[in-house]
C-alpha positions as CSV (number, residue, x, y, z in Angstrom):
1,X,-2.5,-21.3,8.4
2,X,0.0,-22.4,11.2
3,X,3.1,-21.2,11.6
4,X,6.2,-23.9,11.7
5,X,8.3,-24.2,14.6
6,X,11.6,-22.7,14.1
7,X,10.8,-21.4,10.4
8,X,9.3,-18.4,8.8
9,X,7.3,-20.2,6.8
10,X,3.7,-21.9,6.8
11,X,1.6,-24.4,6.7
12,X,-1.4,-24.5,4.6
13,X,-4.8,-24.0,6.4
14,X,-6.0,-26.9,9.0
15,X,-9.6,-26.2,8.8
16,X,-11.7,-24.1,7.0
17,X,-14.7,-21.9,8.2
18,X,-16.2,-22.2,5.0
19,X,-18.0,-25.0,3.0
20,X,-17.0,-22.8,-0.3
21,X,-13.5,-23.2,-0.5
22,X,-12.6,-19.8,-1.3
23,X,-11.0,-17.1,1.1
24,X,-12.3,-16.6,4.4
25,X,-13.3,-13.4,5.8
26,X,-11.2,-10.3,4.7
27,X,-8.8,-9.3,7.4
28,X,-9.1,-5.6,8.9
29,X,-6.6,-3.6,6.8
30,X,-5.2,-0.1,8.1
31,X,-6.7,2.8,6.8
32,X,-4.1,4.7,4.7
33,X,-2.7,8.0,4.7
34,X,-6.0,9.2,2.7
35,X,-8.3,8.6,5.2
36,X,-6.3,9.2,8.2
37,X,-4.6,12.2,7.6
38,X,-6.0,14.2,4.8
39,X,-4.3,17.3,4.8
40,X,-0.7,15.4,4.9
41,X,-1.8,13.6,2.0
42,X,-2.7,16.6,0.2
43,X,0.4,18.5,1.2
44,X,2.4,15.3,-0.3
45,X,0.4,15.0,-3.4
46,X,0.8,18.7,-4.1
47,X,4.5,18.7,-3.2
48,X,5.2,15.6,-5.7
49,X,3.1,17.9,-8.3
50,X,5.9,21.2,-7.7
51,X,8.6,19.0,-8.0
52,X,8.1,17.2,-11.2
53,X,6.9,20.3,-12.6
54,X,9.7,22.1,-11.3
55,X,12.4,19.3,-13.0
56,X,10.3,19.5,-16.6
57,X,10.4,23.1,-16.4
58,X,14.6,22.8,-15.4
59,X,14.6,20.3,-18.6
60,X,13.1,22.9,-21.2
61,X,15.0,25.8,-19.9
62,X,18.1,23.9,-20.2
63,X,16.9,23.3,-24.0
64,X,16.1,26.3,-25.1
């Protein structure tokens, strides 16, 4: 693809590498908070947990 002068939008592709048609190569992606930091994700995840359960439990008391 090739960006357009003066616009944020693009062009479809010029050339292809490929005889197939399909999508070229995948693009490198950046590794997410899992793999990079898996104690902070942890921490997160278990954080999320407390406070949901913490707001259910607030729900039932308030019922009963």
């Amino acid at each position: 693809m090739v960006r357009r002068k003066g616009t944020s939008r693009v062009s479809g592709p010029q050339s292809s590498t490929n005889d197939g048609g399909g999508p070229g190569p995948a693009a490198p992606s950046f590794p997410s908070l899992r793999e990079r930091r898996p104690v902070v994700y942890w921490v997160v995840i278990v954080a999320v947990v407390a406070m949901v359960l913490s707001t259910v439990a607030s729900f039932v008391s308030a019922l009963v």
